[in-house]
N, C-alpha and C positions, 0 to 999 in steps of 0.2 A: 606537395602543397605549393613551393615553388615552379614548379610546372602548369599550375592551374588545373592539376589530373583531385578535384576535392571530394569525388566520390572514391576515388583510392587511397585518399589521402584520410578521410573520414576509418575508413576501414582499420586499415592499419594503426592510426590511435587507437583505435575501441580495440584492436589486437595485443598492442604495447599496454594499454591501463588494466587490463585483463590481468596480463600475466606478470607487472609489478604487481597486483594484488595479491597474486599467487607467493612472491618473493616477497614480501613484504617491505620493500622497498619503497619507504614514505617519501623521499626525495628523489627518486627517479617518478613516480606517480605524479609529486607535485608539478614536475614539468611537463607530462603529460598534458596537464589540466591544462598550464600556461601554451602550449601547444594546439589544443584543442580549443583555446578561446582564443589564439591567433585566428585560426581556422571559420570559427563564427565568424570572428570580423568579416573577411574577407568574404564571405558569402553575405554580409549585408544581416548579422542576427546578432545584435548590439548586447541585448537582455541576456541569452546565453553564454554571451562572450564573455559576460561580465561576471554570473557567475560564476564559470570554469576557472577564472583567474582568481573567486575569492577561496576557491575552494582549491587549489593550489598554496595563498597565501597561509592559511589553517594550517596546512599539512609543513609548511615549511616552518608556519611557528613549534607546531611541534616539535620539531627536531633543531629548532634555534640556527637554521640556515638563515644568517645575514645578510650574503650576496642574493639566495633565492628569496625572502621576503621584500627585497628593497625593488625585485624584478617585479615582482607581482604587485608590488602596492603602484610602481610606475604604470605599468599595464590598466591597472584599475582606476585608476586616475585618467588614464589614455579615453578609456570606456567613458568614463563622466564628464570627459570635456564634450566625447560625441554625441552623447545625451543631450549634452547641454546644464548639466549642472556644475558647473564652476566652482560655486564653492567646494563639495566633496573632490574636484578632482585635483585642487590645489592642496587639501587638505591631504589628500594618497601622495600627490608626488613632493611635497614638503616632507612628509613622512619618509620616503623612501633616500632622498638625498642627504636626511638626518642617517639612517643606517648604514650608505654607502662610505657618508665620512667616518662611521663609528668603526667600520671595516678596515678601513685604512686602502681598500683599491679602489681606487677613484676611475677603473675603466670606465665605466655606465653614467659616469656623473654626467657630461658631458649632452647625453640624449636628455637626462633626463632636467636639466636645465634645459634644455629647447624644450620639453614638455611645457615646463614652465612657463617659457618666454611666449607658446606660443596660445594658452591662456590668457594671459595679460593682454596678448595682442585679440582674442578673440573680445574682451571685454572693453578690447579701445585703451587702454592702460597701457603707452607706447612707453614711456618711461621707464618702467617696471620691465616687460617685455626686453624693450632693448638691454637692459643692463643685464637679466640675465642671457640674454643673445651675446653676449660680449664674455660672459663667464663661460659659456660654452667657447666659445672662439677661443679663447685664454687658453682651456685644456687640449681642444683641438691640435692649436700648433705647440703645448706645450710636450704633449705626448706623440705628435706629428698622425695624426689620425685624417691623413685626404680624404679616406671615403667619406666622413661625416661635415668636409668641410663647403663642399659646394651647397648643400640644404642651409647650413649658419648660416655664411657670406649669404645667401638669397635671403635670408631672415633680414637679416641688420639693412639689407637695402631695403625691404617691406617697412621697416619702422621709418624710416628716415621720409621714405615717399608719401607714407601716409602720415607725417605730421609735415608735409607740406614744405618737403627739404629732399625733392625729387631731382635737381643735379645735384647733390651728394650721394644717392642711390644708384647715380650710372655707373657709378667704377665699383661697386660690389656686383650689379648685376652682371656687369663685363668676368669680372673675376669670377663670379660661378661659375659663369660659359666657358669659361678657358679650363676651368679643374676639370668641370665633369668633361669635357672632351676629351682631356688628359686620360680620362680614366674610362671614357666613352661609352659613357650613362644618358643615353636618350632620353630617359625622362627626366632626369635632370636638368640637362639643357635644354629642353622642348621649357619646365617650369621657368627657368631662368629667362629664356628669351620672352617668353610672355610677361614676365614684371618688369622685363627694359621695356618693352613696349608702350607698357602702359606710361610706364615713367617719363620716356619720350612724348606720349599723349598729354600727361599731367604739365611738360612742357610746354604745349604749344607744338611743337614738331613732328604732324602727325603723319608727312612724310616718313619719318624714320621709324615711328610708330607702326605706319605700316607696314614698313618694310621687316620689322624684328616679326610683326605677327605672323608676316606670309611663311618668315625664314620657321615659325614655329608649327605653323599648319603643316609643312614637308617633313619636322621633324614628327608629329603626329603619324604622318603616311607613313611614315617610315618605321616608327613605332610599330603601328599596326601591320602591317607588311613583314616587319621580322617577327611579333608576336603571332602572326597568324603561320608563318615558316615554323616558328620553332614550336607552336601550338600542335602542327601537321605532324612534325618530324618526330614529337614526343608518342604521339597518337599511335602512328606509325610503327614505334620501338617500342611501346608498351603494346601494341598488338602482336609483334611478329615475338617478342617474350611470352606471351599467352598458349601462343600455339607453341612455342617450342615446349615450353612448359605441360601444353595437354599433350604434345607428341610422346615429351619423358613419359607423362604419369601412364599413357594407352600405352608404349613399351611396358614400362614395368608392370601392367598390370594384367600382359598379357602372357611376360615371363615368369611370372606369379602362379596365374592360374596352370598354365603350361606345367611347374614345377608340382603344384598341388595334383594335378591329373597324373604325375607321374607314379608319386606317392601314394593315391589312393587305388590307381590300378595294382601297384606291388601287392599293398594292404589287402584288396582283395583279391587276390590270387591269391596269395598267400592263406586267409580266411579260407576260402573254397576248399584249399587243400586238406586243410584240418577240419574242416567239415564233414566233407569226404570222409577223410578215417576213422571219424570217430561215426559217421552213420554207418560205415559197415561193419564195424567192430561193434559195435551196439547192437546192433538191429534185431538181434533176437530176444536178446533179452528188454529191450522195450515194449516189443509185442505180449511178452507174458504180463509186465510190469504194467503196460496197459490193461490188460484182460484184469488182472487184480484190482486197479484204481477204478473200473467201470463197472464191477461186482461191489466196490466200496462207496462204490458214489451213487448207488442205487441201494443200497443200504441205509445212507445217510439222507438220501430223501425222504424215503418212507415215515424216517425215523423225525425228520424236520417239519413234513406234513400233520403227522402225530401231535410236532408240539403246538403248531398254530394252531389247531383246530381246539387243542386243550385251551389255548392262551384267548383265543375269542370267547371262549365259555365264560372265563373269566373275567372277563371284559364287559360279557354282554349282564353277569352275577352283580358286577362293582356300581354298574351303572343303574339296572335296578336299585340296588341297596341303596346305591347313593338318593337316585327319583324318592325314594320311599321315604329316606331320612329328611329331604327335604319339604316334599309334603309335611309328615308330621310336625317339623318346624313351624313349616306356614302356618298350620293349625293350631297350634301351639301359640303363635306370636298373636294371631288372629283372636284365641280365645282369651290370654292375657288383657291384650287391647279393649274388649268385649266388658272383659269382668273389670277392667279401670272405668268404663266408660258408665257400666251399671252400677258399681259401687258410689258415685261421684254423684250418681242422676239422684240414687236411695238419700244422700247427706243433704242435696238440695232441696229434698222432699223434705225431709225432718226439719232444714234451714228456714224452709216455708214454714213447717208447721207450728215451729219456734217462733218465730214473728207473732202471727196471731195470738197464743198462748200471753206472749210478752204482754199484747192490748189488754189483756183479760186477766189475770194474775195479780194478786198483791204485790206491793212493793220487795220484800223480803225475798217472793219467788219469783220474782223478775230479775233481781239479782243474779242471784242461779241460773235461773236459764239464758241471762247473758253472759255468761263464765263459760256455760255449756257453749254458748255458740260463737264463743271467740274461740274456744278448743274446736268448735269442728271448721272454723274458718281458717287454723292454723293448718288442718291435718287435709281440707281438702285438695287443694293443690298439692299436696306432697302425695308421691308416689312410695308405698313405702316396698314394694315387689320392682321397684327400677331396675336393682342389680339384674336381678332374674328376668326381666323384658329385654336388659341389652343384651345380654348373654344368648338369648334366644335370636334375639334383630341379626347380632354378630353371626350366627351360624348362618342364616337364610340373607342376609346382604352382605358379606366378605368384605371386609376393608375399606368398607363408606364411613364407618369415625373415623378411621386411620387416613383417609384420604380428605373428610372434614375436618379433620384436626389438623394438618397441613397446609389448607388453604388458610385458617385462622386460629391458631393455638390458644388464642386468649380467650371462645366462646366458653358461656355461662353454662351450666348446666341445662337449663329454662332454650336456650336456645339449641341445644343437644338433642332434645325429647323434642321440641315443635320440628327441628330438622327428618327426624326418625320418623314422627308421624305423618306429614309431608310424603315423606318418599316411601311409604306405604298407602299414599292415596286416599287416604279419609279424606270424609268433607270436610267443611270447614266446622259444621254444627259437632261434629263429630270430635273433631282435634279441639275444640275449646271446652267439650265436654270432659274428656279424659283428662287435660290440662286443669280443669274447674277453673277458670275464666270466663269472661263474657266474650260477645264478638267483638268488641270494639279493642279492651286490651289484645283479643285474638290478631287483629290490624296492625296493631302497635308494634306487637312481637315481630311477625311478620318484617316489618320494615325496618326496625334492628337489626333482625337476623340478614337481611340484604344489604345492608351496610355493612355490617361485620366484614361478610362474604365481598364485599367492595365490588360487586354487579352495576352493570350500566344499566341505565333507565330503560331502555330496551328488549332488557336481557329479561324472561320470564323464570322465578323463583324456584316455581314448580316443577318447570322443565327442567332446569340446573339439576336438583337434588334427582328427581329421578336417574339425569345419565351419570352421575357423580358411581 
């Protein structure tokens, strides 16, 4: 990653977080993550980065890592300034310089007040900014840390310039220029001479303004001139690794195969040999032992032809009988059906007849014959041979209640019998006859029964019940 090599670098993470999952190593994992959202950043994928850091943070609360949470909340903070939400990312790095002091090692403090400061400073809050720019500086020389000291001193001269106190800004600008040379960090001093410049600009002196920017453009070339060397030189040694690497792997894999051919030529030679002895020491008595198994296997054909032909008879027996039992069935279901349907038509005739009778009759025998025909108004709709009809339906339709009772366990019995009749194809004069209803309840039914059944308006009733 520090090489800028990030499709190797990609790799190799997704290598390491692999095989901490494997060791179950929750704190080598969380670095990983904080690793891998380095990595986002630098390719410019802020959203990712951000997650990988919080899911580093999780893993480190799990395990009560103080130094690794207080990294990860500063990182997440870092993410949210670059967003541009300010508030959450003071909120992470507030957080995190709370834990660092709860730790007692204040290495990290230091960065992460510049976090800080340079929040404040993004929000124009020089104040705030510089003071914690100065708290970093504080630990800086208090723990002698140069490498983090030229990016401070360039802070505290930013605050100073940009609240309009730009000759007090030249002697930190100066001073970063002289550490990072000390320690000869070109982008360092490239940043540093660009804020003398300006500062000299913010002067009036734009003579010397120019002159720090020119001296900053050569440190740019030059940047780019050694990044683009040591870009070459990495490319370069991470290629000529490649091929040594493919060299090893085609040796070994050719001393490999080499070793395996050697091994399996022994193995068969060796094979062949005992092959050999044992086909010539055999070999007589396999030819008889043949001749026996080819007398016994013509035996057992005969004998196997024998049985299919038995077992088709049987087959072709079952299948009749079965044809036959089902007919009778049909016939059976069909003349039940018949005899409901003529029983039903005779009570309607007498219900008729009863009416008239009623016009014409005394009082006393009107009575009666209304008693009579409230008893055959009770008994005509009721089937009292049901049992015996489904019993019959069940044989000649297989597991059509068992399958309508499934779709709706709560139908009526009323809706049992219109379903049966249905998917035996009566008409409808037919089905309201046997039921002893009219058409119009016949309709009714009908339309519960498809409710029940919860069919879309689409969906045809008739057709349903039959493929059911």
């Amino acid at each position: 990653m520090e090489f800028g090599l990030y499709n190797e670098a990609t790799t190799k993470f997704y290598e390491a977080e692999e095989l901490f999952k494997k060791m179950d190593c929750t704190a080598c994992l969380a670095n990983v993550y904080n690793q891998i959202g380095k990595l986002y950043y630098k390719t410019k994928s802020l959203s990712p980065a951000l997650q990988r850091h919080k899911s580093a943070l999780h893993l480190y609360e799990e395990v009560q890592d103080i130094q690794g949470m207080a990294r990860s909340k500063g990182l997440i903070g870092s993410m949210y300034e670059k967003l541009g939400d300010y508030t959450q990312a003071l909120v992470y790095q507030n957080d995190a310089i709370e834990l660092i002091r709860s730790s007692g090692d204040s290495t990290d403090l230091s960065i992460l007040f510049e976090n800080v400061g340079s929040i404040y400073e993004d929000l124009e809050k020089y104040d705030s900014a510089e003071r914690y720019f100065q708290l970093a500086y504080a630990l800086n020389i208090a723990m002698r840390n140069k490498l983090n000291m030229p990016g401070n001193i360039n802070n505290l001269g930013d605050t100073r310039r940009k609240t309009n106190r730009a000759g007090e800004s030249l002697s930190y600008y100066e001073e970063a220029i002289r550490i990072s040379q000390e320690l000869g960090n070109n982008y360092l001093e490239r940043s540093a001479t660009v804020d003398l410049g300006k500062a000299y600009a913010a002067l009036g002196d734009f003579e010397k303004a120019y002159e720090q920017l020119a001296k900053a453009r050569k440190l740019s070339e030059t940047i780019f001139s050694e990044e683009a060397a040591r870009q070459l030189a990495t490319q370069e040694f991470h290629y000529e690794i490649k091929e040594k690497q493919r060299e090893i792997a085609h040796l070994e894999g050719i001393h490999l195969f080499e070793t395996r051919i050697r091994w399996l030529l022994l193995m068969l030679i060796l094979t062949l040999l005992g092959l050999g002895w044992g086909l010539i020491s055999r070999h007589r008595l396999k030819m008889r032992a043949t001749q026996n198994t080819l007398r016994k296997q013509e035996e057992l054909l005969e004998i196997n032809e024998r049985l299919i032909q038995t077992e088709k008879e049987n087959i072709n027996l079952l299948e009749a009988r079965m044809a036959a039992e089902v007919g009778a069935q049909q016939k059976a279901l069909s003349a039940q059906t018949l005899h409901v349907i003529e029983k039903n038509e005779i009570l309607k005739e007498i219900q008729s007849k009863l009416k008239v009778a009623l016009e014409q009759d005394p009082k006393e025998q009107r009575k009666k014959i209304r008693n009579l025909m409230k008893q055959i108004d009770a008994n005509l709709g009721q089937d009292s041979d049901w049992e015996s009809f489904k019993h019959t339906f069940e044989n000649v339709h297989q597991d059509f209640l068992k399958n309508l009772n499934t779709r709706n366990p709560s139908l009526t019995t009323g809706d049992v019998k219109l379903a049966c009749l249905m998917k035996m194809n009566l008409s409808s004069r037919e089905i309201a006859a046997t039921l002893g209803i009219s058409m119009e309840s016949l309709r009714i039914s009908r339309y519960r029964l498809r409710k029940r059944l919860q069919l879309s308006e689409g969906r045809d009733l008739q057709h349903y019940l039959r493929c059911l």
